[in-house]
C-alpha positions as CSV (number, residue, x, y, z in Angstrom):
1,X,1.3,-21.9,8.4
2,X,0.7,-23.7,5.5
3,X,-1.7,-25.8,7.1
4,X,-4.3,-23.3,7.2
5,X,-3.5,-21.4,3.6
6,X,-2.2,-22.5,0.2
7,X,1.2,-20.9,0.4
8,X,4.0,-23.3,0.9
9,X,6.5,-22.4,4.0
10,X,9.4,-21.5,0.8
11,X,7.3,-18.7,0.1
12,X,5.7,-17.4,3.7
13,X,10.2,-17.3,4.3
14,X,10.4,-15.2,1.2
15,X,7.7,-13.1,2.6
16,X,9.2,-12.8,6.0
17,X,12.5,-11.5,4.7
18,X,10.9,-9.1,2.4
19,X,9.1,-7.8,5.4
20,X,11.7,-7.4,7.9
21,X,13.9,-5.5,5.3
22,X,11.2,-3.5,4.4
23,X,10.5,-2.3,8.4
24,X,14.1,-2.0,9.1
25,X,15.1,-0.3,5.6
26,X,11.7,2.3,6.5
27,X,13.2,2.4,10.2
28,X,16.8,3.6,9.2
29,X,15.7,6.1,6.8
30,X,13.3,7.1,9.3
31,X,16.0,7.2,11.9
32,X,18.5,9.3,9.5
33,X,15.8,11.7,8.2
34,X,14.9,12.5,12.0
35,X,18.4,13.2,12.6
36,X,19.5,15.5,9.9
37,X,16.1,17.7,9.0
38,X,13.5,16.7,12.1
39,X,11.2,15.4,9.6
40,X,9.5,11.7,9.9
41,X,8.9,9.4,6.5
42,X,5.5,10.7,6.4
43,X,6.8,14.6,6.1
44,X,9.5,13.7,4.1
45,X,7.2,11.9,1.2
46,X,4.6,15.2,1.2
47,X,7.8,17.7,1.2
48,X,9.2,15.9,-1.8
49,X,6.2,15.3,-3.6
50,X,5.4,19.0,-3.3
51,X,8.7,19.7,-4.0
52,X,8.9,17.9,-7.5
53,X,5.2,19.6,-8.3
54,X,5.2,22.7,-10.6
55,X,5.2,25.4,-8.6
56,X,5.7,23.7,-5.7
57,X,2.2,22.7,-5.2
58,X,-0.5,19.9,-6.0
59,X,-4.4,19.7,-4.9
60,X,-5.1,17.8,-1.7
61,X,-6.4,15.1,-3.7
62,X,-3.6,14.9,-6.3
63,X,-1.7,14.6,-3.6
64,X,-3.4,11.7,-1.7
65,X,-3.2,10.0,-5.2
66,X,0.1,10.2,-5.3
67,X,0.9,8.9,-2.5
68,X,-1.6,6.1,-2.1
69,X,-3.4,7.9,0.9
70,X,-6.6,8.5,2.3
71,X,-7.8,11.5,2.4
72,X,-8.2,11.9,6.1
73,X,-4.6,11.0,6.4
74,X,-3.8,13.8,3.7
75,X,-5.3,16.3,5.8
76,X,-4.3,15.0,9.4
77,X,-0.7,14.7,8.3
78,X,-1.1,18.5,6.5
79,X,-2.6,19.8,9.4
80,X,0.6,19.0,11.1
81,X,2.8,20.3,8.9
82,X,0.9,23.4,8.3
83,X,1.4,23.7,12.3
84,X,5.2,23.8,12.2
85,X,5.5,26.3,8.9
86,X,6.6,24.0,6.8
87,X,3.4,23.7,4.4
88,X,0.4,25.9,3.8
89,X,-3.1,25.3,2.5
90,X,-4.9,27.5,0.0
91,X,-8.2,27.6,-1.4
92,X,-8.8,26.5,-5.1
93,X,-9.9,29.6,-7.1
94,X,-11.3,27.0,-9.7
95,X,-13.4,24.8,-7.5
96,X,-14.3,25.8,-4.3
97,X,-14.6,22.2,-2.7
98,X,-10.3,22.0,-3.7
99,X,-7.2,23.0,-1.7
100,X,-3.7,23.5,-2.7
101,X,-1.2,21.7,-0.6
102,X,1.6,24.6,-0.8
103,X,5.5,24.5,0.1
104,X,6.5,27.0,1.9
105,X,10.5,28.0,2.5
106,X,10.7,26.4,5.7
107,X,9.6,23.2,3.9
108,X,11.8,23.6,1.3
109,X,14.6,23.8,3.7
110,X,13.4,21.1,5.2
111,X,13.2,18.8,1.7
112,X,16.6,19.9,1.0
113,X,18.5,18.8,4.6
114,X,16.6,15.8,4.3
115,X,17.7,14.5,0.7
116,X,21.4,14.5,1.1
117,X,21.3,11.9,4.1
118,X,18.6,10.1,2.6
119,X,20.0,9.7,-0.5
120,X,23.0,8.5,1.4
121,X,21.3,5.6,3.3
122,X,19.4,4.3,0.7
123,X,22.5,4.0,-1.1
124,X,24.2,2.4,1.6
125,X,21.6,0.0,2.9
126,X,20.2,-0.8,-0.8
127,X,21.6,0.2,-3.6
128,X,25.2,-0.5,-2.9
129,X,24.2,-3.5,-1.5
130,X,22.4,-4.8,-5.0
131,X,24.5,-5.8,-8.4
132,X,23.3,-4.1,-11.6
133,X,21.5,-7.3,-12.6
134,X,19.6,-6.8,-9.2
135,X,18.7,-4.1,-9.7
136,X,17.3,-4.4,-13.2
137,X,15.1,-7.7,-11.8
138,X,13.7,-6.0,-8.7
139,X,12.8,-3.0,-10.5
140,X,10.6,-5.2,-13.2
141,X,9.3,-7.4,-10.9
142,X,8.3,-4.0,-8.4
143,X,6.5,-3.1,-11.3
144,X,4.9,-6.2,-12.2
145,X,3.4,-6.3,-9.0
146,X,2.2,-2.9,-8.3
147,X,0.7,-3.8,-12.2
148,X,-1.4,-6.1,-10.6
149,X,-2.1,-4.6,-7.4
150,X,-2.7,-1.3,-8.5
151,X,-2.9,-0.6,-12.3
152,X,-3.7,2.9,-12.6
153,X,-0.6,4.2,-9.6
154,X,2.0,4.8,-12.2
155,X,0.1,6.5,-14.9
156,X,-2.0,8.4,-12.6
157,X,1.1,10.1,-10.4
158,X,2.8,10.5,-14.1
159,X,-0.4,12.3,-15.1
160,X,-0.9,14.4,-11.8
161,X,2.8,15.7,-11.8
162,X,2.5,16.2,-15.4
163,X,-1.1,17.6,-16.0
164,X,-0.5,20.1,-13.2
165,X,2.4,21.4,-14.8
166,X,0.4,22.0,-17.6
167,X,-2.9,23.6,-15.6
168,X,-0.3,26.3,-13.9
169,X,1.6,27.0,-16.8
170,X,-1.5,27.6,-18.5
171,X,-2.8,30.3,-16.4
């Protein structure tokens, strides 16, 4: 591989590894989130997301932001959810072009039988696994890189978590 790029084989190995425990870390909690709330990773990041939110809620947008989507796979992925019950969409009184992503009980339900069990394999399969030294080094260099590759992420999902709280309160 290094024939054809700059990167030395030392590093395409340390990008192989971090690969393949990505997939199978996103595959187990997939696996265990299935199992104990019948929610995929994709449900499960909406549902807590919304569930964090003041008031249980966040613009379509915010949302997206949040979680580094598109905004057709925001609304595909809603679309769903609003299907089984578990989320609900409602028009933005304020602008007329906005939606409110909204959890609804069944959601809520669903956040809540989902957390335990996830909580309990990332524990397992990570944070067990990592010393406190570890764990202080891959969290600076996580956010060195997402730094680079993405200044604004961090401050942005602050601010929409945040500045929504303050929007609803306010009114």
């Amino acid at each position: 591989m290094s024939e054809v790029s700059e990167i030395g084989e030392a590093d395409w190995s340390v990008w192989r590894a971090f690969q393949a425990m990505r997939r199978e870390l996103d595959r187990a909690v997939e696996q265990r989130l299935h199992a104990d709330a019948g929610i995929s990773g994709p449900d499960f990041e909406i549902l807590l997301s919304l569930f964090r939110a003041a008031d249980n809620q966040l613009r379509a947008r915010d949302l997206g932001e949040l979680l580094g989507w598109e905004k057709s796979r925001v609304s595909h992925q809603v679309t769903r959810m609003v299907a089984r019950g578990l989320l609900e969409r409602r028009e933005c009184p304020t602008d007329l072009r906005g939606t409110w992503v909204v959890l609804l009980p069944e959601g809520r339900r669903a956040v809540l039988r989902a957390s335990r069990g996830n909580a309990t394999e990332l524990r397992r399969l990570f944070f067990d696994v990592l010393t406190p030294a570890e764990k202080a080094t891959l969290n600076e260099l996580s956010e060195r890189i997402v730094d680079i590759a993405n200044p604004a992420s961090c401050a942005r999902a602050d601010e929409i978590l945040n500045g929504e709280q303050e929007q609803q309160t306010a009114s």
